[in-house]
C-alpha positions as YAML, in Angstrom:
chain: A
units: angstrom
residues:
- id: 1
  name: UNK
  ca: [23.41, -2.16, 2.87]
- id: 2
  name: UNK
  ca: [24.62, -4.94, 5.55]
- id: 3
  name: UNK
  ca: [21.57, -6.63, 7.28]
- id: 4
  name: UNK
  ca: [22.82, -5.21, 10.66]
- id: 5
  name: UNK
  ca: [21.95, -1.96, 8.45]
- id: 6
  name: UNK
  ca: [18.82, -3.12, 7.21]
- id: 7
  name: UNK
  ca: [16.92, -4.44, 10.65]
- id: 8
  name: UNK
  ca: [18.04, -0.78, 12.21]
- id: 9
  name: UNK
  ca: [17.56, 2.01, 10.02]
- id: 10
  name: UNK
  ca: [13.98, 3.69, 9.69]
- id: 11
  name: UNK
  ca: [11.65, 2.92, 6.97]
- id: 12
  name: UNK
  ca: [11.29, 6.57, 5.45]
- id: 13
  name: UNK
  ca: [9.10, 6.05, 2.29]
- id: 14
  name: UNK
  ca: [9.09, 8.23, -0.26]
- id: 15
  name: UNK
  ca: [6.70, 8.49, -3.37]
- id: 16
  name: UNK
  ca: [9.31, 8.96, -5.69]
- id: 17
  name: UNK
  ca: [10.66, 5.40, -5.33]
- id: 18
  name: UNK
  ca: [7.28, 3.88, -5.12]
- id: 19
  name: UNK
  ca: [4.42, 3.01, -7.62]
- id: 20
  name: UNK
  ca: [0.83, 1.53, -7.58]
- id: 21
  name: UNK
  ca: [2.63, -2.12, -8.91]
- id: 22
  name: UNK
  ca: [4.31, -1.87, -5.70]
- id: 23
  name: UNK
  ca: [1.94, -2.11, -3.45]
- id: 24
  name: UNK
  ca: [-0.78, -4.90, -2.47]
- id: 25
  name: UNK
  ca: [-3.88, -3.98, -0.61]
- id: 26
  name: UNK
  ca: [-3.77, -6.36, 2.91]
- id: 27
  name: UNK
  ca: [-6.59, -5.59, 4.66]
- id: 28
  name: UNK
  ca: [-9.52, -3.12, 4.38]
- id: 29
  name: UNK
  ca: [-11.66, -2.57, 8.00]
- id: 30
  name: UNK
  ca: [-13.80, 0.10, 9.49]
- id: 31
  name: UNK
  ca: [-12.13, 1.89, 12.50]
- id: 32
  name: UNK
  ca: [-12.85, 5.49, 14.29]
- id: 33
  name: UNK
  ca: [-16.12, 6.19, 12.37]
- id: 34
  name: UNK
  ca: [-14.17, 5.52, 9.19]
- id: 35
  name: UNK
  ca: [-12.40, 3.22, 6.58]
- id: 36
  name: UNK
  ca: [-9.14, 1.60, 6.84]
- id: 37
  name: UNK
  ca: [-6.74, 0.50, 4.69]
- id: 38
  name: UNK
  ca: [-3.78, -1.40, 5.29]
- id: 39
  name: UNK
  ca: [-0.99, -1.71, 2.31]
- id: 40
  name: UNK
  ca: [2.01, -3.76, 2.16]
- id: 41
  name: UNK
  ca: [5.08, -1.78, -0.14]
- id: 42
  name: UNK
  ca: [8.37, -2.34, 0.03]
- id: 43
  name: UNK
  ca: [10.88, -0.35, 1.93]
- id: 44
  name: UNK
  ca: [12.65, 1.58, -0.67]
- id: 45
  name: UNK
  ca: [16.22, 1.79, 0.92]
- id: 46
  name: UNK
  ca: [16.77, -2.64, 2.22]
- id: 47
  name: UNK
  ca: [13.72, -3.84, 0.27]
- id: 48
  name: UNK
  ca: [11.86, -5.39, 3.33]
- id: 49
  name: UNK
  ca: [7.77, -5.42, 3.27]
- id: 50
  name: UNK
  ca: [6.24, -3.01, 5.34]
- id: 51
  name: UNK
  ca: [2.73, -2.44, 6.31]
- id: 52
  name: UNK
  ca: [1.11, 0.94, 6.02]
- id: 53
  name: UNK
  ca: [-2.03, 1.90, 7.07]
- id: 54
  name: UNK
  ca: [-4.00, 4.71, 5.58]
- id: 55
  name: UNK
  ca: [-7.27, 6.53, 6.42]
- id: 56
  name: UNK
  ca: [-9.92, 6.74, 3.47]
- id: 57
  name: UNK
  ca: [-10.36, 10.81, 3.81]
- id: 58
  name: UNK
  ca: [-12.47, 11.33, 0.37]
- id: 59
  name: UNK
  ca: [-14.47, 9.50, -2.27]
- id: 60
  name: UNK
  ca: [-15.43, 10.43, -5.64]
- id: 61
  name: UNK
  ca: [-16.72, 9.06, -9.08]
- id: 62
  name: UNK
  ca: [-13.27, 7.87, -11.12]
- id: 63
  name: UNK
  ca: [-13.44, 8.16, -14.70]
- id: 64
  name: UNK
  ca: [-12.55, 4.90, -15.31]
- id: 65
  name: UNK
  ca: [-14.08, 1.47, -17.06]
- id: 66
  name: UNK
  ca: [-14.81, -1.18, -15.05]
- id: 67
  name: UNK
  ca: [-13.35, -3.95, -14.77]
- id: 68
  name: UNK
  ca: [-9.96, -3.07, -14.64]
- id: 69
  name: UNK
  ca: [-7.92, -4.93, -16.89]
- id: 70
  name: UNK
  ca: [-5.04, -5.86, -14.02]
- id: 71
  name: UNK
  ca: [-7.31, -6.73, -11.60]
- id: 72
  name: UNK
  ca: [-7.98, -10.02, -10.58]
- id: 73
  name: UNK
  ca: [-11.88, -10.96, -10.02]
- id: 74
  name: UNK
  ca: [-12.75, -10.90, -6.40]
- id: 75
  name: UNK
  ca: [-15.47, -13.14, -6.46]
- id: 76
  name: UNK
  ca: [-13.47, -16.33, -8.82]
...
């Protein structure tokens, strides 16, 4: 892909060409009665970040241990 290419075409993302490594949580902020959370993931066709925000639409218990062994401690 040429840059000319890469500033023009549209980000499309796809979640076949994108994992949980990809991605690093930006910013998380209330907005419309609800939680937001932006991400930053690379575009999967030229590579170049992009930020996508999502809209926290359910929460549940996760069957998981605490701490998780890849995350870094947010109060250090």
């Amino acid at each position: 892909m040429t840059v000319n290419e890469a500033e023009t075409h549209e980000h499309e993302l796809d979640a076949e060409y994108l994992s949980a490594a990809d991605l690093t949580v930006f910013e998380i902020y209330p907005a419309d009665d609800s939680l937001r959370i932006d991400l930053v993931v690379p575009c999967p066709t030229c590579s170049e970040p992009l930020r996508v925000t999502t809209r926290v639409t359910a929460v549940a218990e996760a069957d998981i241990e605490l701490p998780l062994d890849d995350a870094a401690d947010p109060y250090d």
